[in-house]
MDAnalysis code that builds the backbone (N, CA, C; Angstrom):
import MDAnalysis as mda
import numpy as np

u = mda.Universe.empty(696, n_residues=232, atom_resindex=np.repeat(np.arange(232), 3), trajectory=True)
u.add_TopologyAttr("name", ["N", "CA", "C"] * 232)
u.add_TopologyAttr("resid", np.arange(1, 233))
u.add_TopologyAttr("resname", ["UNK", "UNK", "UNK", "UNK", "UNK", "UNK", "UNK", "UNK", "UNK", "UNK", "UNK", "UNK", "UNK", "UNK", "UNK", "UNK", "UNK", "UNK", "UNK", "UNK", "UNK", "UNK", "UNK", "UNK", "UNK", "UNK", "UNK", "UNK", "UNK", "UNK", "UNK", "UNK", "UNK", "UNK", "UNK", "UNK", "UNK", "UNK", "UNK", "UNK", "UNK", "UNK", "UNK", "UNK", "UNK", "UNK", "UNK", "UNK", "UNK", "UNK", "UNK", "UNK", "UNK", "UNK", "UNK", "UNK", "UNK", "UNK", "UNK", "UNK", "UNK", "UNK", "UNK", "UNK", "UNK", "UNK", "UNK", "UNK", "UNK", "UNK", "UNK", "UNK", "UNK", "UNK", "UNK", "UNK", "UNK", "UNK", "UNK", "UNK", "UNK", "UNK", "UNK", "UNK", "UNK", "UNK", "UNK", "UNK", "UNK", "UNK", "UNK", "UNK", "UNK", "UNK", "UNK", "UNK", "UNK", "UNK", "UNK", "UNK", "UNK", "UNK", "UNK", "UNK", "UNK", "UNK", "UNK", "UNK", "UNK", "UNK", "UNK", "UNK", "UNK", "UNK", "UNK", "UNK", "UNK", "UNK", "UNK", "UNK", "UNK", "UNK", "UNK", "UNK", "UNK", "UNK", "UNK", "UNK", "UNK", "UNK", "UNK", "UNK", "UNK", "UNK", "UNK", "UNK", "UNK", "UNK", "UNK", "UNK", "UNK", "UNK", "UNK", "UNK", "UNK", "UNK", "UNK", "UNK", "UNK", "UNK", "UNK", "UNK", "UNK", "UNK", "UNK", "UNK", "UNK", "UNK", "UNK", "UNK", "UNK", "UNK", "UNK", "UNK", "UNK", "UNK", "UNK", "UNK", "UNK", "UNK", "UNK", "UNK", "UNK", "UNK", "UNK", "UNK", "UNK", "UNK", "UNK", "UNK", "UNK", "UNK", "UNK", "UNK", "UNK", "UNK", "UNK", "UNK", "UNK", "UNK", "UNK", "UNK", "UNK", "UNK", "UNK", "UNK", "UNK", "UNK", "UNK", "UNK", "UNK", "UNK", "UNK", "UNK", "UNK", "UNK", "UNK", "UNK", "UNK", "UNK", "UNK", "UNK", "UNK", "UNK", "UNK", "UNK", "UNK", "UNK", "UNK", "UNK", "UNK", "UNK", "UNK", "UNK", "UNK", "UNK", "UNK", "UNK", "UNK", "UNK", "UNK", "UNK"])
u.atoms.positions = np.array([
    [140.420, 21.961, 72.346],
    [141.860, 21.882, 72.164],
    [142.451, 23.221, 71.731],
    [141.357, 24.135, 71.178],
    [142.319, 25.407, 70.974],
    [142.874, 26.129, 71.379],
    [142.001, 25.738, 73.055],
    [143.004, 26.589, 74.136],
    [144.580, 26.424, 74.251],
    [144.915, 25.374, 73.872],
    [146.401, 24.851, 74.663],
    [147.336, 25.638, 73.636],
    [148.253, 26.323, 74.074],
    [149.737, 26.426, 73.528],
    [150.725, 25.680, 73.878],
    [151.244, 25.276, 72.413],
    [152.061, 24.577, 72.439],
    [153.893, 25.053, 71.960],
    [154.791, 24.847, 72.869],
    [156.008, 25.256, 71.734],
    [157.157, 23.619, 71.886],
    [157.693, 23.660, 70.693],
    [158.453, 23.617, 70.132],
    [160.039, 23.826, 69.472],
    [161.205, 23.265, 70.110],
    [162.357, 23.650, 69.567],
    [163.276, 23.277, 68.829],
    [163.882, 23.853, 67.717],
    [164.336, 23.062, 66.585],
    [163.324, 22.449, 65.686],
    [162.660, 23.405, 65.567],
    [161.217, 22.912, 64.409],
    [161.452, 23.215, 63.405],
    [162.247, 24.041, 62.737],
    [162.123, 24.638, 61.135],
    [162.435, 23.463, 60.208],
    [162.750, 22.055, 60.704],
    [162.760, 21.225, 59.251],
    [162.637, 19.492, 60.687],
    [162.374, 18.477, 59.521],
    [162.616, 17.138, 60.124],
    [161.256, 16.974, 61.118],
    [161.643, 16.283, 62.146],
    [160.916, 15.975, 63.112],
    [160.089, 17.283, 63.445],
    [160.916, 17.968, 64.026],
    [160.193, 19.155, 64.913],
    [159.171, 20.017, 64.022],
    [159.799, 20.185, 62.738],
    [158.855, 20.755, 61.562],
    [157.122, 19.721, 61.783],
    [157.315, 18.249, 61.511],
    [156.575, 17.785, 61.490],
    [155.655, 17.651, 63.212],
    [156.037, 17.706, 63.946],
    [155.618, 17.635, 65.424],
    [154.636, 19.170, 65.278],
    [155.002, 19.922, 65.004],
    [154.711, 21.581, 64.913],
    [153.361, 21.500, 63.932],
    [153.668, 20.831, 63.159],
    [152.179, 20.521, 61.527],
    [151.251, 19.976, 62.234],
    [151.599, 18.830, 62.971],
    [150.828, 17.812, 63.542],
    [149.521, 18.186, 64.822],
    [150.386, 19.152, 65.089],
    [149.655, 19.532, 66.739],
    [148.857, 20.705, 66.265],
    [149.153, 21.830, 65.246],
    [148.614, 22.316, 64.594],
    [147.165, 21.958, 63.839],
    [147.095, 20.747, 63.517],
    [146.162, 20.064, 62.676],
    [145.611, 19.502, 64.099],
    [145.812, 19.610, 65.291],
    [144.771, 18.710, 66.290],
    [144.077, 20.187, 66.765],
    [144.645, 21.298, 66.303],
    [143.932, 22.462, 66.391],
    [144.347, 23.190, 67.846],
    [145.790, 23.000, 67.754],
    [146.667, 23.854, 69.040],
    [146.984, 25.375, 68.403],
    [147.500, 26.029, 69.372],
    [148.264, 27.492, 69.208],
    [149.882, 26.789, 68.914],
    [150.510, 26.809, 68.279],
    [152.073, 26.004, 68.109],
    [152.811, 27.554, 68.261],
    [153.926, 27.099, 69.016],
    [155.099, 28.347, 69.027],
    [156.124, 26.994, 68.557],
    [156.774, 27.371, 67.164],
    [157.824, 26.955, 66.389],
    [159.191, 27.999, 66.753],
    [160.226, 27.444, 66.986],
    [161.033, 28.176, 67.377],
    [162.688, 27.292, 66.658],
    [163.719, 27.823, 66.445],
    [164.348, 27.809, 65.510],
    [165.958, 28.865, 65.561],
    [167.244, 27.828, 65.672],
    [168.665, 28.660, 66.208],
    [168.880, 29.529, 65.274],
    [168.475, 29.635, 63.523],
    [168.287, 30.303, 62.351],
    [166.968, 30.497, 62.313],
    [167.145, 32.193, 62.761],
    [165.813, 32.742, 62.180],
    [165.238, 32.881, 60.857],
    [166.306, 33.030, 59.769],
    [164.928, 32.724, 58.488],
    [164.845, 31.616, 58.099],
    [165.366, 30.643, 58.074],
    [164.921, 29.588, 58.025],
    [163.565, 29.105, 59.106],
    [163.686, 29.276, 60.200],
    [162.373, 29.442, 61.262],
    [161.798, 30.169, 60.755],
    [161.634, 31.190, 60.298],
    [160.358, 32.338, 59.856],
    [159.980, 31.770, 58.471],
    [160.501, 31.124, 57.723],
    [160.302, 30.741, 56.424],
    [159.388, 29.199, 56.879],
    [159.965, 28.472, 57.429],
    [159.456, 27.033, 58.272],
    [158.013, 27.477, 58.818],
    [157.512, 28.253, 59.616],
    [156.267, 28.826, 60.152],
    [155.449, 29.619, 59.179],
    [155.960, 30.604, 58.036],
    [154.936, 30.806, 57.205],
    [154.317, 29.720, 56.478],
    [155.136, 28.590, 56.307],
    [154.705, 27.597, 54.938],
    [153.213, 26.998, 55.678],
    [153.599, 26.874, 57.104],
    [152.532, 26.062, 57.904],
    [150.925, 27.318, 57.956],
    [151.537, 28.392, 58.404],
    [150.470, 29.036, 58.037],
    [149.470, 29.348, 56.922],
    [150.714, 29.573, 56.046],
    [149.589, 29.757, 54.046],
    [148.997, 27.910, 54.038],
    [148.863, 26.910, 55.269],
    [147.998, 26.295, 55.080],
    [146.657, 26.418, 56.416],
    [146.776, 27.344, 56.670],
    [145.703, 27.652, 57.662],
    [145.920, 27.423, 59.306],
    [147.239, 26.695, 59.475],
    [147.446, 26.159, 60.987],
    [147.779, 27.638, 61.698],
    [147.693, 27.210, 63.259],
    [147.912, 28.436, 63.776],
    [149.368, 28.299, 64.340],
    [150.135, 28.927, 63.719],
    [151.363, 28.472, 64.546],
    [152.263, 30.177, 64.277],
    [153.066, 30.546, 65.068],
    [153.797, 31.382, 65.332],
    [155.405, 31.347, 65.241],
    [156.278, 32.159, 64.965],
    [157.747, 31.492, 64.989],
    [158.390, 32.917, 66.371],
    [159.541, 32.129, 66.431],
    [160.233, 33.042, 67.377],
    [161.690, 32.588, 67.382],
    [162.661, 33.137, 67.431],
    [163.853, 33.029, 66.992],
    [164.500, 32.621, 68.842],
    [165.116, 31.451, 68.694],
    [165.883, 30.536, 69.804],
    [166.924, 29.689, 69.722],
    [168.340, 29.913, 70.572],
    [169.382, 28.988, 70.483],
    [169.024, 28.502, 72.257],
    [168.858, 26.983, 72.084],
    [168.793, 26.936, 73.399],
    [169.884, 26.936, 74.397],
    [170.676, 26.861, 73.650],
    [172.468, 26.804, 74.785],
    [172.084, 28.441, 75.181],
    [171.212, 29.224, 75.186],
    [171.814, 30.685, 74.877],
    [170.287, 31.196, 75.868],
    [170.671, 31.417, 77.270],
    [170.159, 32.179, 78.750],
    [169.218, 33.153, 78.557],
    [169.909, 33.595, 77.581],
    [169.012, 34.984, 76.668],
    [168.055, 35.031, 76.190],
    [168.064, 34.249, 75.209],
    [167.186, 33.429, 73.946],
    [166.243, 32.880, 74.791],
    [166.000, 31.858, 75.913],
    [165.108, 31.352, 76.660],
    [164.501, 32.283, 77.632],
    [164.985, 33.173, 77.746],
    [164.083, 34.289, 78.465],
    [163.648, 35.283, 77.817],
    [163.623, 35.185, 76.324],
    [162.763, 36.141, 75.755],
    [161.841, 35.908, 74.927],
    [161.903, 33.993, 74.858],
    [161.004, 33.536, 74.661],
    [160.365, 33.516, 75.543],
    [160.336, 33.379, 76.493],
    [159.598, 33.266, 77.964],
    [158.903, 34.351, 78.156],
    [159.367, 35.504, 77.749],
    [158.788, 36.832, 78.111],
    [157.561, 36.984, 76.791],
    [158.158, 36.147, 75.465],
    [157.159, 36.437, 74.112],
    [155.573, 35.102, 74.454],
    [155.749, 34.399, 74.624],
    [154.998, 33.345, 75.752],
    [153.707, 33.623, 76.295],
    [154.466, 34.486, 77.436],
    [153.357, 34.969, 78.386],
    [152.856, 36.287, 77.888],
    [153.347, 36.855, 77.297],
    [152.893, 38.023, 76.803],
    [151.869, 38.176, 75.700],
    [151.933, 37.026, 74.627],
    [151.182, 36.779, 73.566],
    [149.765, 35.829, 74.207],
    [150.069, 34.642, 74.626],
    [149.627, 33.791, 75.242],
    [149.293, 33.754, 76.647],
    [149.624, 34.164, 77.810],
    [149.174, 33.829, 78.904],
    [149.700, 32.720, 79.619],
    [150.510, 31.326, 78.825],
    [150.441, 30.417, 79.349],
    [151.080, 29.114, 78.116],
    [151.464, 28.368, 78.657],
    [152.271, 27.598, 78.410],
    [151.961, 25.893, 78.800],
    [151.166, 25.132, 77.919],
    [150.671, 23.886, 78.568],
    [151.588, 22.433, 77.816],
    [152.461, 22.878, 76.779],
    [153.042, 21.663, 76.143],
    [154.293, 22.449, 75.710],
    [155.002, 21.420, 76.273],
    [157.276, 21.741, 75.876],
    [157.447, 20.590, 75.337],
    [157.862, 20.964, 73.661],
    [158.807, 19.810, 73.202],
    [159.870, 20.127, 73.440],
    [161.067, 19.526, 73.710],
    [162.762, 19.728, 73.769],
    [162.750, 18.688, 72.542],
    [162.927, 19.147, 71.710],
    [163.333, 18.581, 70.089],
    [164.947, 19.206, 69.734],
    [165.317, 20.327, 70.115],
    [166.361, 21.225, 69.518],
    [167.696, 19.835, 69.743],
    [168.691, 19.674, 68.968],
    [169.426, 18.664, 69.174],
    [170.950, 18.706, 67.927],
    [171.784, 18.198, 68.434],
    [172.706, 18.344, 67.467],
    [173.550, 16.740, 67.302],
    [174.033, 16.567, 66.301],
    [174.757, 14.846, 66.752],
    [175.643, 14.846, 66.166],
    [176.536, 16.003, 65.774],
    [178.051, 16.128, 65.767],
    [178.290, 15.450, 64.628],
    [177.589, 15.554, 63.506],
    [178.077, 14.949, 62.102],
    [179.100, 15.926, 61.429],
    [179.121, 16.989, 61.725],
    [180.158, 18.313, 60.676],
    [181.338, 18.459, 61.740],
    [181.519, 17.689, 62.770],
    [182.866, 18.073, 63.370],
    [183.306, 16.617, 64.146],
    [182.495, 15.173, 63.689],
    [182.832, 14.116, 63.493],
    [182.534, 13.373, 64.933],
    [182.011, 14.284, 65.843],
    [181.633, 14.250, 67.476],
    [180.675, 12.601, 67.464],
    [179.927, 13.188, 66.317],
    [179.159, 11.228, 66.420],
    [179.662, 9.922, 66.319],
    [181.033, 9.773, 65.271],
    [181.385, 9.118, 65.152],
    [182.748, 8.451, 66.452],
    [183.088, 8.884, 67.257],
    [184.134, 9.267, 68.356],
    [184.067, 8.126, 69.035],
    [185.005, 7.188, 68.983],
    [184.314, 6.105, 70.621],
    [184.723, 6.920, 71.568],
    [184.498, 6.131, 72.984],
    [184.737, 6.743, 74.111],
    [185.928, 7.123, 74.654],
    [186.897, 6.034, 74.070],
    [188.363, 6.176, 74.039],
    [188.726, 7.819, 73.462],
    [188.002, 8.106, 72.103],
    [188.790, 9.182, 71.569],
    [187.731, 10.879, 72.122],
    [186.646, 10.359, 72.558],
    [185.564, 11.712, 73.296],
    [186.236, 12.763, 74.671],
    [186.742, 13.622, 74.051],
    [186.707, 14.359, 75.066],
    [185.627, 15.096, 76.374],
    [185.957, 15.782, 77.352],
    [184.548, 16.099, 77.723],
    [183.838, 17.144, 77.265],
    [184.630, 17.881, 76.365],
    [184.187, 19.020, 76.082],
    [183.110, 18.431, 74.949],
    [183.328, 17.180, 74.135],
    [182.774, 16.793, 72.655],
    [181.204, 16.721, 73.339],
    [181.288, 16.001, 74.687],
    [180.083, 15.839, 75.585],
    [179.262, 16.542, 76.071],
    [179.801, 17.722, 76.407],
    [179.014, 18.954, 77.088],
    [178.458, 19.647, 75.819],
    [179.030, 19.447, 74.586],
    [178.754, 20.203, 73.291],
    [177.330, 19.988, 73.016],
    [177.075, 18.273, 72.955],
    [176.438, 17.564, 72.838],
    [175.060, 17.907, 74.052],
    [175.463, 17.925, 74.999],
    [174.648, 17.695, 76.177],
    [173.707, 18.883, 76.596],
    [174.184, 20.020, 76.272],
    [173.508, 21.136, 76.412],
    [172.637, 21.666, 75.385],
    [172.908, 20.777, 74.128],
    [172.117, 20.890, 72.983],
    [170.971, 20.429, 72.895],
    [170.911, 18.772, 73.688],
    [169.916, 18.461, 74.249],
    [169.044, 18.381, 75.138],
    [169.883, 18.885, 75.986],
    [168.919, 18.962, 77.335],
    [168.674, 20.425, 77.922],
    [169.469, 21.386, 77.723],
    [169.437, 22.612, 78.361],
    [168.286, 22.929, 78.184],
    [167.171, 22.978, 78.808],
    [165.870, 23.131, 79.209],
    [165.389, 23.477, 80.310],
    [166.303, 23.488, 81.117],
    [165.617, 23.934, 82.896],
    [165.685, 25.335, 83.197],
    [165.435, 26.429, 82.063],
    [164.992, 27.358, 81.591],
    [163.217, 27.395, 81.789],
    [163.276, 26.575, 81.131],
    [161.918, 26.172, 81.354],
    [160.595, 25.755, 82.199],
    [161.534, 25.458, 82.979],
    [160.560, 24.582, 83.856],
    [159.144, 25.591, 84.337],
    [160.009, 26.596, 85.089],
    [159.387, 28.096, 85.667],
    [158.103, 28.169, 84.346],
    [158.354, 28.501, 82.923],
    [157.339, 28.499, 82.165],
    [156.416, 27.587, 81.759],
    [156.330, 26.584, 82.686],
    [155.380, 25.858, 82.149],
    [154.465, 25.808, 83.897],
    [152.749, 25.767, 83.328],
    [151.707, 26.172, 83.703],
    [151.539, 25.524, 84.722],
    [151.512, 25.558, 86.103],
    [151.918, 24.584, 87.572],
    [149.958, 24.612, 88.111],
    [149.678, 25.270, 88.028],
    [148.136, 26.008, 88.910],
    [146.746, 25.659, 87.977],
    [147.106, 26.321, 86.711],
    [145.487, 25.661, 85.936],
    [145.343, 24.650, 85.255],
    [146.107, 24.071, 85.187],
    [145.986, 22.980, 84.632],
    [147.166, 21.720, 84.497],
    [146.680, 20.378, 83.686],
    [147.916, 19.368, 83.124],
    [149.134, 20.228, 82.381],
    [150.001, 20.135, 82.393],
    [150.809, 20.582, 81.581],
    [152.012, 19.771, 81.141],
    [152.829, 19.798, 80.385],
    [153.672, 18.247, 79.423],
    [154.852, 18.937, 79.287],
    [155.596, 18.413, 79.581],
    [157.003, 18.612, 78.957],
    [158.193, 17.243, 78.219],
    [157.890, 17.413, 77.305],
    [158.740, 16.025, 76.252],
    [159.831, 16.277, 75.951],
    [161.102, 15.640, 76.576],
    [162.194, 15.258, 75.664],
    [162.348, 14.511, 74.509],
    [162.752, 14.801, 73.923],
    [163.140, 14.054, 72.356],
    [164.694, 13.264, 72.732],
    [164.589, 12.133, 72.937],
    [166.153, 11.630, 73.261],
    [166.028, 10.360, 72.117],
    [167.169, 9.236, 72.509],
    [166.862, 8.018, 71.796],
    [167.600, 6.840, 72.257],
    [166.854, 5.547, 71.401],
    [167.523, 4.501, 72.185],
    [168.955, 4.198, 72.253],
    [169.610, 4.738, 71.905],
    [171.117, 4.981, 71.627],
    [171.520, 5.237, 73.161],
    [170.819, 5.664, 73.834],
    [171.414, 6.615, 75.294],
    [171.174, 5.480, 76.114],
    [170.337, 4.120, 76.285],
    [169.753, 3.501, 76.798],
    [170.924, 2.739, 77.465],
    [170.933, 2.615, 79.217],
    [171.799, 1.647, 79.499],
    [172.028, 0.292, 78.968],
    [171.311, -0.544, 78.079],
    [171.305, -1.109, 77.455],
    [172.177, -1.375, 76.021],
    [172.672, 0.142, 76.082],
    [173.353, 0.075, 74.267],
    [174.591, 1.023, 74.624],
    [174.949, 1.124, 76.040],
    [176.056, 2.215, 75.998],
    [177.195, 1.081, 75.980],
    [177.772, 0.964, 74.639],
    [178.865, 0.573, 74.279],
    [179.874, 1.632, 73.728],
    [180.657, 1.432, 73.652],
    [182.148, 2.859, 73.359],
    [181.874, 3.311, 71.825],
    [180.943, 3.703, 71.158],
    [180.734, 4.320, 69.939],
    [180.032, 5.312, 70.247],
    [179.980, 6.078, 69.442],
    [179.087, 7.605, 69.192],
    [179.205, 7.471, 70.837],
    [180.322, 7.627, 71.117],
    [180.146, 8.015, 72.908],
    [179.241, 9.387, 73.504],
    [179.976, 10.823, 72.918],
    [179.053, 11.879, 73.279],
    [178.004, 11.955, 73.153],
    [177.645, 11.561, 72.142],
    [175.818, 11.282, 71.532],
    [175.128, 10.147, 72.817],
    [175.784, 9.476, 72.948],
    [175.108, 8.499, 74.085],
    [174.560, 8.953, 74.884],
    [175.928, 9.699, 75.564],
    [176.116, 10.381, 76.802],
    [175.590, 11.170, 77.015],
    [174.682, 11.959, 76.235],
    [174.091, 13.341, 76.234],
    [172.768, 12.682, 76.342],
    [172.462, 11.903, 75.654],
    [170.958, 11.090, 75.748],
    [170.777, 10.340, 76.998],
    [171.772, 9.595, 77.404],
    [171.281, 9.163, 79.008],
    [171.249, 10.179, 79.987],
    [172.205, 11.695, 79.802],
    [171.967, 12.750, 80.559],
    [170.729, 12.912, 80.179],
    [169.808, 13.409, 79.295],
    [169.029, 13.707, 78.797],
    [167.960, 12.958, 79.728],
    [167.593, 11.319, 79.502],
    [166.711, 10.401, 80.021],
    [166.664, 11.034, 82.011],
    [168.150, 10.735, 82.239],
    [168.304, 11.206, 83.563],
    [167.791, 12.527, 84.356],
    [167.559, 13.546, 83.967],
    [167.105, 15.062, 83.997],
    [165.521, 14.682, 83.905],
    [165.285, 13.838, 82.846],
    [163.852, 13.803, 82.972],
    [163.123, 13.162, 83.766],
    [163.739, 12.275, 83.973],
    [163.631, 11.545, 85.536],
    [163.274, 12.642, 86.677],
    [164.803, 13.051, 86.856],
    [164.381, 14.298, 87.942],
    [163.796, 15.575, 88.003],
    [163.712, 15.869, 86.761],
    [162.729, 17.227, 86.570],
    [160.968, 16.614, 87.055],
    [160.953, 15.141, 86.590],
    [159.641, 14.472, 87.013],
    [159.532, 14.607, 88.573],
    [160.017, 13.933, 89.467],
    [160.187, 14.450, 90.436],
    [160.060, 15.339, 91.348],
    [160.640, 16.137, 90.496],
    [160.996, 17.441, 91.421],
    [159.152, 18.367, 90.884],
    [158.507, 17.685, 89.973],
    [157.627, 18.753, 89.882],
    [156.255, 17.318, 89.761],
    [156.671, 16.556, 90.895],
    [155.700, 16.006, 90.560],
    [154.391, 16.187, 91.788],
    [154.432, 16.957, 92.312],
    [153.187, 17.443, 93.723],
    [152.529, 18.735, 92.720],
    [153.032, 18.709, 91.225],
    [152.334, 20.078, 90.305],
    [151.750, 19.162, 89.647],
    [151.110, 19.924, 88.561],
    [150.578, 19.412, 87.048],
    [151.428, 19.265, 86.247],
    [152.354, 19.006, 86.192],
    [153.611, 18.901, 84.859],
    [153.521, 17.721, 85.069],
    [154.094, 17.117, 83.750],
    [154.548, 15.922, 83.682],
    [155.050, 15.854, 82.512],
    [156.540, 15.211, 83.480],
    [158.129, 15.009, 82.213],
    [158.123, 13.436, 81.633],
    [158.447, 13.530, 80.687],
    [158.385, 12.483, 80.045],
    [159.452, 12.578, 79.016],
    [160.651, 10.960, 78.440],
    [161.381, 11.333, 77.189],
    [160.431, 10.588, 76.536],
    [160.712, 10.810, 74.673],
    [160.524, 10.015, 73.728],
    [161.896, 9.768, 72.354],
    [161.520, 8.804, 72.138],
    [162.388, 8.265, 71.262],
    [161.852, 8.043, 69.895],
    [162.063, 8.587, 69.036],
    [161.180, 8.823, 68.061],
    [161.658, 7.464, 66.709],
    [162.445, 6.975, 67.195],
    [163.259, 5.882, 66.379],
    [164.064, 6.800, 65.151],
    [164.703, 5.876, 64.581],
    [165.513, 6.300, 63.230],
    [164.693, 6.711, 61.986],
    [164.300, 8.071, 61.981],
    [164.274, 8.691, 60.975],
    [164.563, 9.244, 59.802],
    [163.621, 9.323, 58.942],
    [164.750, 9.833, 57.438],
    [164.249, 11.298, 57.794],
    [165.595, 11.997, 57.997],
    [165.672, 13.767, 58.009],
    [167.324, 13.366, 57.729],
    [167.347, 14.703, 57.535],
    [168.828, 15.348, 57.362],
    [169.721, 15.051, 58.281],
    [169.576, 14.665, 59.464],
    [169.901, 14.468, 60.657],
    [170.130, 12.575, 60.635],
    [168.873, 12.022, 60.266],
    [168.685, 10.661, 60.057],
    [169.163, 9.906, 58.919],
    [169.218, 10.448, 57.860],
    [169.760, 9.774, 56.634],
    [168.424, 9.434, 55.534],
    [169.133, 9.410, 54.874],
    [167.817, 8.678, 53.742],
    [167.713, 6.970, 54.165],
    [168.781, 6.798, 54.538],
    [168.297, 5.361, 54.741],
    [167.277, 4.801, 55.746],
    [167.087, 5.700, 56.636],
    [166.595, 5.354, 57.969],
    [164.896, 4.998, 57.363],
    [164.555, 3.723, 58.443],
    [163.593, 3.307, 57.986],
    [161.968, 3.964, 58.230],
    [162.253, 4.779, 59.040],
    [160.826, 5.752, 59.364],
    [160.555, 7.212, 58.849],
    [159.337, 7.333, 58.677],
    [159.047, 8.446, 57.916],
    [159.186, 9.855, 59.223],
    [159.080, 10.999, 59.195],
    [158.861, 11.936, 60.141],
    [157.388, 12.083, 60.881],
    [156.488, 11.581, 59.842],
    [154.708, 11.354, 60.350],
    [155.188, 10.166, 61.590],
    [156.066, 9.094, 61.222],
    [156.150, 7.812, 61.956],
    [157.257, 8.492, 63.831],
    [157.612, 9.609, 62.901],
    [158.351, 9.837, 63.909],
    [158.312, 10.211, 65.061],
    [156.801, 11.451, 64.523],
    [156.551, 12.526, 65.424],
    [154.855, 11.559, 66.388],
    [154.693, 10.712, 65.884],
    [153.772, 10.388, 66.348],
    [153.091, 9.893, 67.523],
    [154.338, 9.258, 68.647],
    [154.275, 9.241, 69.889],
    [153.951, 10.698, 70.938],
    [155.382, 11.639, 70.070],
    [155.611, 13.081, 70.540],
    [154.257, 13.659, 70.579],
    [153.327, 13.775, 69.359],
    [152.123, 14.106, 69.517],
    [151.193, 13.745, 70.451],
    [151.149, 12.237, 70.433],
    [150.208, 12.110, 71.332],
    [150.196, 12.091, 72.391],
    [151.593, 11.659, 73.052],
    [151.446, 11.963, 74.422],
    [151.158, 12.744, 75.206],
    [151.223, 14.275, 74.721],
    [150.331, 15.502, 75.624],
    [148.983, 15.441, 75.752],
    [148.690, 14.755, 74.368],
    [147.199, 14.945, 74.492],
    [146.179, 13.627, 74.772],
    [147.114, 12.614, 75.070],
    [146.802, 11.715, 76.096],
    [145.744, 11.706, 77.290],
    [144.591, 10.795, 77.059],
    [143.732, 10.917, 78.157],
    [144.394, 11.032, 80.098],
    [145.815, 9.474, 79.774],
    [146.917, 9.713, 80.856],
    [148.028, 9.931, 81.089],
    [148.428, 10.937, 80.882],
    [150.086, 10.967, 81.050],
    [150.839, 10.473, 81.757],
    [151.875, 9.676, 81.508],
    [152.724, 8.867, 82.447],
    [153.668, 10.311, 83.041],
    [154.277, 9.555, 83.779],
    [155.544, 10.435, 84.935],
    [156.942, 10.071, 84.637],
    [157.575, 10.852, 84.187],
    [158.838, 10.092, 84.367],
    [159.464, 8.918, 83.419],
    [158.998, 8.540, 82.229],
    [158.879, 8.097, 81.603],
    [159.817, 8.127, 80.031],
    [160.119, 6.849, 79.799],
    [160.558, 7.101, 78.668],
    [159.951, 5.983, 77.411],
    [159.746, 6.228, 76.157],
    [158.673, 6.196, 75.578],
    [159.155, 6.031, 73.834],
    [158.229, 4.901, 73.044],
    [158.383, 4.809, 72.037],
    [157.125, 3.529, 71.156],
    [156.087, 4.125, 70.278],
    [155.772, 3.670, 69.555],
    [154.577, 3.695, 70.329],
    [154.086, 4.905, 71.410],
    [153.239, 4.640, 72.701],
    [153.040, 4.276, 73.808],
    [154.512, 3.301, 73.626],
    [154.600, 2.473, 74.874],
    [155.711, 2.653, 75.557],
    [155.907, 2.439, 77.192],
    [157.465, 2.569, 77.517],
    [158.364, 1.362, 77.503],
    [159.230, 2.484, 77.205],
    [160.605, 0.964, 77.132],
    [161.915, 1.018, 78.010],
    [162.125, 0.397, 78.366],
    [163.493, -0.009, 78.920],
    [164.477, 0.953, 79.300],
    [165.404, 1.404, 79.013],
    [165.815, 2.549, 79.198],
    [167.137, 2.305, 80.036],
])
């Protein structure tokens, strides 16, 4: 397992912090990456002064730039690229975007939303087509699910069924390669993001996210929670 590099976005605290510890401890190369660099550089030393191998690199993913110089730090350090979390995410609590029904969501509240989560097809190109399996995970949730799109937290929805949808077709479109796209839903978490109330821990959170790369079978196309797929 030590061969594989793994990265990571929006890791310096919550989920992605913990996804980054986790894969670390299965004895990966982790690239932690982070829209605030000292907070990211501070987030990646703590993991190191415990022996994991993990690296930081400073990334806004809305930002063309930022994804191509990670791309360039990548291959240059590493060679290669076998596991993409898309963790990086925002849900519009400091400018009230979550709370919005659909009635009051503009499109702009949506695209805010939408590129936060999904802008990833940056990526695709960097992940490893020729030697091997290679994974790419969305982090979305059941909130986006045709099943629950009722007129609340509209943008947040909306960005998550975009989200589910992309992964669909990024599956697709790269499925005669070794990639394989997959979302997960990590349920309601207690982070900063999740609340204290939320009933799952971040170990509970990240724990699908983990395993599914390193899964004897990777599903296609898929969307995913507690191991298993669901509905969507």
């Amino acid at each position: 397992m030590k061969n594989k590099v793994a990265l990571v976005t929006g890791a310096n605290r919550g989920i992605g912090h913990e996804i980054v510890s986790q894969l670390a401890k299965a004895g990966l190369e982790v690239i932690l990456t982070a829209r605030a660099e000292e907070r990211g550089r501070r987030a990646a030393e703590k993991l190191k002064e415990k022996g994991l191998d993990v690296v930081f690199h400073q990334m806004d993913v809305t930002m063309t730039a930022d994804i191509q110089k990670v791309e360039q730090f990548v291959y240059s350090k590493f060679g290669r690229l076998d596991i993409l979390i898309n963790n990086a995410a925002v849900i519009g609590e400091s400018t009230g975007i979550c709370e919005s029904g659909i009635l009051e969501t503009s499109p702009a509240d949506g695209d805010q939303l939408f590129r936060s989560a999904c802008d990833y097809s940056g990526y695709a190109s960097a992940i490893e087509k020729e030697r091997g399996p290679a994974c790419i995970i969305n982090i979305t949730s059941g909130m986006g699910s045709w099943n629950d799109l009722n007129g609340d937290h509209a943008a947040y929805k909306l960005s998550k069924a975009g989200l589910n949808s992309l992964t669909v077709m990024f599956s697709n479109a790269l499925r005669s390669s070794n990639v394989k796209v997959n979302s997960v839903c990590p349920g309601w978490v207690r982070t900063e993001m999740g609340g204290a109330g939320a009933p799952r821990s971040v170990g509970q959170g990240a724990d699908t996210i983990v395993w599914l790369p390193l899964a004897p079978v990777i599903p296609e196309g898929k969307c995913l929670r507690n191991r298993k797929e669901i509905n969507w």
